[in-house]
MARKOLSE-193840 format. One line per 2 residues: number of its first residue (from 1); for each residue x, y, z of C-alpha. Coordinates in nm, 2 decimals. Layout:
<pts>
NUM> X:Y:Z ~ ...
</pts>
This chain:
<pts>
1> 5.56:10.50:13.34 ~ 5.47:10.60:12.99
3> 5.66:10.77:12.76 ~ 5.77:11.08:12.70
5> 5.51:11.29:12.48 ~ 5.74:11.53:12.29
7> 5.51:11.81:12.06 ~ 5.74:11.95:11.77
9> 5.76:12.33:11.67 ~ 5.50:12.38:11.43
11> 5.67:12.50:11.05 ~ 5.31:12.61:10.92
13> 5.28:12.86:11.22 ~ 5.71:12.94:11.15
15> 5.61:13.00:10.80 ~ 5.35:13.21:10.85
17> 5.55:13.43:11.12 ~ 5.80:13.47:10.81
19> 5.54:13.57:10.53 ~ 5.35:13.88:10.80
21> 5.68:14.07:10.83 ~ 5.79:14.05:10.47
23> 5.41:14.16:10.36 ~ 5.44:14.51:10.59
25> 5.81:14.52:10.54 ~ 5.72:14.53:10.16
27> 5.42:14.82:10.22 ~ 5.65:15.05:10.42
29> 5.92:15.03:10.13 ~ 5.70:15.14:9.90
31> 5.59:15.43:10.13 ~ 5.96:15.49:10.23
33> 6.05:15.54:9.86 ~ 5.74:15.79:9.79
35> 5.86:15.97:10.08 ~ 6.20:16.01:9.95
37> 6.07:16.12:9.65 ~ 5.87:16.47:9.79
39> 6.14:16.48:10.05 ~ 5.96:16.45:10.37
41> 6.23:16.36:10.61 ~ 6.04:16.31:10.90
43> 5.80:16.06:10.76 ~ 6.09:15.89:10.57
45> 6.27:15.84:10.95 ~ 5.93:15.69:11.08
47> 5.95:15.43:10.77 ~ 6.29:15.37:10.86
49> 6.24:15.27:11.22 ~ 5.90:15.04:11.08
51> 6.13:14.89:10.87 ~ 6.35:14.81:11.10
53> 6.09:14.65:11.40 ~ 5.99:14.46:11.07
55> 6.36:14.32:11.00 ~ 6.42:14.24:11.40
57> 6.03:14.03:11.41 ~ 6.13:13.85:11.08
59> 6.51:13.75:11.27 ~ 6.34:13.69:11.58
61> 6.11:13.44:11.42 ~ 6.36:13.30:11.16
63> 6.60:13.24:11.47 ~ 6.36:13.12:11.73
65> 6.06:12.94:11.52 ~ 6.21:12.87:11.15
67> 6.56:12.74:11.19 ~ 6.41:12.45:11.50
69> 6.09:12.39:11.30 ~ 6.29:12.33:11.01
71> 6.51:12.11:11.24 ~ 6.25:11.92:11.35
73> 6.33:11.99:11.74 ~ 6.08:11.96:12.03
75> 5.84:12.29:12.11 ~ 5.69:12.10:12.40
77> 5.79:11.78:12.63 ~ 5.58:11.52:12.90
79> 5.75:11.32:13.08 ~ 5.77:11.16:13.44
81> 5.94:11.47:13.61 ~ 5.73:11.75:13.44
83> 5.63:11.98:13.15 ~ 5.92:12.11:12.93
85> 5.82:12.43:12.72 ~ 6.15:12.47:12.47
87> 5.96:12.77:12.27 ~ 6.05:12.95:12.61
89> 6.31:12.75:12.79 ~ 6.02:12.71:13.11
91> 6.07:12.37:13.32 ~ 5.78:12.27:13.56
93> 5.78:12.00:13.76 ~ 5.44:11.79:13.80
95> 5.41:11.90:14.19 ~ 5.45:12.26:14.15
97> 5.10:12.25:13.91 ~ 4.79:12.30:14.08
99> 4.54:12.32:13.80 ~ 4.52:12.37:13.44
101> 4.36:12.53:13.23 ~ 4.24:12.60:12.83
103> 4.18:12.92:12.65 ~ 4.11:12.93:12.32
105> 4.16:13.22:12.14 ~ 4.07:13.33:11.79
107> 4.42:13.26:11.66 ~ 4.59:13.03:11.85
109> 4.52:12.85:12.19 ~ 4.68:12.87:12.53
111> 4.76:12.60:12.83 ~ 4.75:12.79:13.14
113> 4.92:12.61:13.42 ~ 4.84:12.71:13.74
115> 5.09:12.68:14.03 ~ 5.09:12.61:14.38
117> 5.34:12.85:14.46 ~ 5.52:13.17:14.35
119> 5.81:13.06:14.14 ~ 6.01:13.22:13.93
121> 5.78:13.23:13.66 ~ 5.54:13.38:13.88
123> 5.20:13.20:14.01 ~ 5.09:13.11:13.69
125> 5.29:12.99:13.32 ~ 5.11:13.02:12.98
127> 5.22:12.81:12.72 ~ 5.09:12.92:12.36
129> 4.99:12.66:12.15 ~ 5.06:12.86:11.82
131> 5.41:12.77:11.78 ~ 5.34:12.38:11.84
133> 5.26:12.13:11.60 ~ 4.93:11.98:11.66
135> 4.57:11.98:11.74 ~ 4.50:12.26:12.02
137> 4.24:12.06:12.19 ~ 4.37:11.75:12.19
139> 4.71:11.86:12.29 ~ 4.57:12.01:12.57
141> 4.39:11.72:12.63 ~ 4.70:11.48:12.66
143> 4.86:11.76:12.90 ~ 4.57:11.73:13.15
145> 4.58:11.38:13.13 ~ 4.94:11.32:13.17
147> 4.88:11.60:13.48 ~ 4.63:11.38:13.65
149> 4.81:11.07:13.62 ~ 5.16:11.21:13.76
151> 4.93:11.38:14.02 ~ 4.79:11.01:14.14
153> 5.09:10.90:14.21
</pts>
């Protein structure tokens, strides 16, 4: 059996996550002060709330992307018993999968794993590739080849 391919969280795609929030937090406190200034209440309430989706995105991706790519923990996991995705906590076992696919988006890329069954997840999981270190293509490439070797069996 081989062993385990283990993907890490990617801290270029962490870092980046950081930087958007900050950049529009920084706009709408600009705007939030001009408001203050001619006293328009309503749009300083609307700059408020903006802000604060802002500040919630920037702990939600300081919390869950940051902290373990600065950690250096696993996004992503092969091994015998099945694909592990730790970016969303998603387990599936190697006989559950009945195809796989690869979309490549503009941004990132996504693995689309296909599944025999209904599950939990529902018939089909999505893994994004944007939050995992390394190459789309050939990631997906070692997941489809790891898929048809544990299929052989």
């Amino acid at each position: 059996m081989p062993t385990p391919l283990r993907y890490p969280y990617s801290l270029a795609s962490a870092l980046l996550g950081i930087v958007l929030p900050l950049v529009f937090f920084g706009i709408t406190w600009i705007n939030l002060q001009e408001a203050l200034y001619v006293h328009n209440n309503l749009a300083a309430g609307l700059i408020i709330f903006a802000d604060l989706v802002f500040l919630g995105l920037l702990g939600f991706v300081l919390v869950k992307r940051l902290v373990p790519a600065l950690q250096g923990k696993i996004a992503l996991e092969l091994n015998e018993q099945g694909i592990t995705d730790y970016t969303r906590n998603i387990v599936i076992e190697w006989s559950y999968i009945k195809n796989l696919d690869h979309e490549i988006g503009r941004n990132s890329s996504r693995i689309i794993i296909k599944l025999k069954h209904e599950t939990e997840y529902g018939s089909e999981v999505v893994i994004r590739q944007r939050w995992i270190k390394g190459k789309d293509r050939e990631m997906f490439e070692e997941v489809y080849a790891w898929f048809e070797e544990m299929t052989a069996l």
